[in-house]
N, C-alpha and C positions, 0 to 999 in steps of 0.2 A: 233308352232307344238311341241307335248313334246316329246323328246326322251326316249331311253330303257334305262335301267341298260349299264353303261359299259361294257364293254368285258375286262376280263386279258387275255390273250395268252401266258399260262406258262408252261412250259416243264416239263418232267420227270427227264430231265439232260440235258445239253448242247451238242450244237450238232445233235440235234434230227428234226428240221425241223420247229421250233418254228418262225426266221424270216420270213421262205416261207411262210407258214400259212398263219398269219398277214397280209402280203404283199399282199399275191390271196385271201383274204376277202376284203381287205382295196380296192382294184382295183376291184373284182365284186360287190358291194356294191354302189362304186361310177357306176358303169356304169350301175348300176340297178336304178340311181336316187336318190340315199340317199347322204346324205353331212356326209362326213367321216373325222376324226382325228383318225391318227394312232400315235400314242407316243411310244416313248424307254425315259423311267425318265431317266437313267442312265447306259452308256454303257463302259464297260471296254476294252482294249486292242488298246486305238485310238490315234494316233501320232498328231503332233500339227496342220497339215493344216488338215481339215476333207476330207476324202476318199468317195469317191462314193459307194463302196461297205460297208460301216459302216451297220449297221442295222437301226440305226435312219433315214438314210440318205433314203436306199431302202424304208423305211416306208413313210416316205414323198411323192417319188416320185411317187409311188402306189396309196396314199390317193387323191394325187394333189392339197395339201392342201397350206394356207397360209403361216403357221409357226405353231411350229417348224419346218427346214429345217434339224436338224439332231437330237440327243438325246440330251433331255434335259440337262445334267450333261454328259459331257466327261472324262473319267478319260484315261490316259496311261497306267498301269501296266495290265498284261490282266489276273486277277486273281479276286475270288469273290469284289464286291465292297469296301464291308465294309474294305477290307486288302487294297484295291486301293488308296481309303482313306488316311487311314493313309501311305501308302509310298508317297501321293501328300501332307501330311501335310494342309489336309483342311477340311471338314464335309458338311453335308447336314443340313438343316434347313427344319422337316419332315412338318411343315405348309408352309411353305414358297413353297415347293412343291406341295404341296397340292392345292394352290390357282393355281399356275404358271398351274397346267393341267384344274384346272376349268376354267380358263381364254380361254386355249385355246380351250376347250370342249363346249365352252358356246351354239356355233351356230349349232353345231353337232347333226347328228340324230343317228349316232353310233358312240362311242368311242374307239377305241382300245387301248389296254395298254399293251407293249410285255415288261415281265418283264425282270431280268436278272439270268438266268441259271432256276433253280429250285422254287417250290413256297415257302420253308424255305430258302432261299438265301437271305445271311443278306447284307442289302443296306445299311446300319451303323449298328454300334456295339447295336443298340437301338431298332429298326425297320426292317423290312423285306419285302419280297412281299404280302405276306400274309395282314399284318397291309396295305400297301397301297392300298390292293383290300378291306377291310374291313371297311374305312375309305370314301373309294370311293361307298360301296354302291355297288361292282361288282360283277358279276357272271364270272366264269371260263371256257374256253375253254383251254383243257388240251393238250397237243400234245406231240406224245410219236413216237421214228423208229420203225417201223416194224420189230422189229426183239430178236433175242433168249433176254431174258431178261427182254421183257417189261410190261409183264403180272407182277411181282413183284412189277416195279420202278410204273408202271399206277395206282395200287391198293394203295399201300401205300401213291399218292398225293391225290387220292379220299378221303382215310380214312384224311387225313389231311384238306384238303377242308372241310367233314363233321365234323370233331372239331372246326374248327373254324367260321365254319357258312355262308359259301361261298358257294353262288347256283352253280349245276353244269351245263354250256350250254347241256357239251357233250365233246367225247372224240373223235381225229383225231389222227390217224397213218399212218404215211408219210412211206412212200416206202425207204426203205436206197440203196444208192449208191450199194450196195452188198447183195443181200437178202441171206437167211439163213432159214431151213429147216423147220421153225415156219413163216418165213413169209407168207403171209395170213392166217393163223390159230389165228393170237395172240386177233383179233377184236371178234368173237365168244368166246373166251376163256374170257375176259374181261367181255364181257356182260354178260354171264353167270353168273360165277362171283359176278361182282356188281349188278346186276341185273336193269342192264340200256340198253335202249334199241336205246342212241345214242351216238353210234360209228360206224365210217366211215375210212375207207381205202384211202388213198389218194396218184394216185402217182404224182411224183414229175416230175416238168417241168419244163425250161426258158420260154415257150413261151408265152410270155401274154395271147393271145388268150385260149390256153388250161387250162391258170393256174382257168380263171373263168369256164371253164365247170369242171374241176375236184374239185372246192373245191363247187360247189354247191347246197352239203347236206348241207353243214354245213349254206350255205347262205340260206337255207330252216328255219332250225333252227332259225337264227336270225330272219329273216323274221315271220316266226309263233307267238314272242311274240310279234311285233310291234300292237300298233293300229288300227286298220284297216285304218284310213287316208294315213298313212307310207307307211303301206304292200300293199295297191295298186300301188301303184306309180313304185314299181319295177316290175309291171305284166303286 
C-alpha cells in the first residue's frame, strides 16, 4: 500500500504546541486505521535515563509504534542542537540519519517528523530542519500559539518553506496557556495574508479522547491527499 509524503511538524518557535500537534495527529491517525511513525531525529535538554515526558518518548506512545521509543539522537544541553553538539563533543552523520528514519518509516502510511524548535534550527553546523524535510521529500505542517505575535513568526516560516520548496499541508494554532487580545483573530489574519485557505484553530487538551476530535481538520487535510485505498479505511 503506498504511502503520502511525510509530515514535518515545525514550529514558529519553541514552545508553541509543536509536540501536542504531532502527538493528537499521531494518535487520531492511528485510531483512524492508518500505521503511523512519529519521530523527534534529535531532542535537546534530556538527562541520561529517558523521561516519560521527552517529546520523542510522548511521540511514541501516541503512534504505539515499534521503535523508536524516544528521539532519535538525545543530547543533554537544552539549547539549539547544533550548540548541543558540540558541548557533548560528538556529531551527527546527516545519511546515516537519513537511512535510520527510512528504516523506521518503511511500514508506515504516515510519517511524522517533529523537528527541533524552528524550521532554520540548525541540527549541525551543516544541516537543518529544512535540509532534513527536503531530502525526505516532505511537506510541512506548521504550528504556531495563538497569540500577539504570530501573524510575523507564521509568515516568515511560509516565506521560508516557499524558498526552499517544501509543500505547505497547512497551518495549526494552538491555543496558549494565556490567551491575549489577538487570539482568535490571528488564523483570519494569516489566511488573508498568505492567501491560504488551511488554517485551523486548535485548542489544547490532555485528554486523549478530545485531543482527536480537536485536531481533526487537520486529520481532514492528511486524509484528503491519501489514495483513495488509505482515505477509506479511516471512514
Amino acid at each position: 500500500m503506498p504511502s503520502i509524503r511525510p509530515i514535518l511538524v515545525t514550529g514558529t518557535d519553541t514552545g508553541v504546541g509543536k509536540t501536542w500537534a504531532a502527538a493528537a495527529l499521531a494518535r487520531a491517525l492511528r485510531t483512524g486505521g492508518h500505521r503511523v511513525v512519529a519521530l523527534k531525529p534529535v531532542e535537546t535538554g534530556c538527562e541520561d535515563e529517558v523521561q516519560g515526558d521527552e517529546d520523542g518518548v510522548r511521540l511514541a506512545q501516541a503512534s504505539g509504534q515499534a521503535e523508536p521509543k524516544q528521539a532519535i539522537v538525545r543530547l543533554a544541553a537544552p539549547v539549539a542542537p547544533a550548540v548541543a553538539l558540540d558541548e557533548a563533543d560528538t556529531g551527527i552523520d546527516f545519511d546515516a540519519m537519513m537511512l535510520r528514519i527510512e528504516r523506521y518509516a518503511k511500514d508506515a502510511d504516515v510519517t511524522l517528523i517533529e523537528g527541533a524548535g524552528g524550521l532554520l534550527a540548525p541540527m549541525t553546523w551543516e544541516w537543518n530542519v529544512a535540509d532534513l524535510a527536503q531530502a525526505l521529500s516532505a511537506q510541512a505542517l506548521v504550528v504556531a500559539a495563538d497569540r500577539l505575535g504570530t501573524i510575523n513568526h507564521t509568515l516568515l516560516t511560509l516565506s521560508a518553506l516557499e524558498l526552499t520548496g517544501i509543500p505547505l499541508l497547512g497551518v495549526v494554532l494552538v491555543a496558549p496557556e494565556v490567551p491575549d487580545r489577538s487570539t482568535g483573530t490571528n488564523a483570519a489574519a494569516i489566511g488573508r495574508l498568505a492567501g491560504i485557505d488551511r488554517v485551523a484553530m486548535i485548542p489544547r487538551t490532555s485528554d486523549p479522547g478530545e485531543m482527536a476530535a480537536t485536531i481533526a481538520p487537520v486529520v481532514e487535510w492528511i486524509v484528503s491527499t491519501m489514495p483513495t485505498s488509505m482515505a477509506s479505511s479511516s471512514r
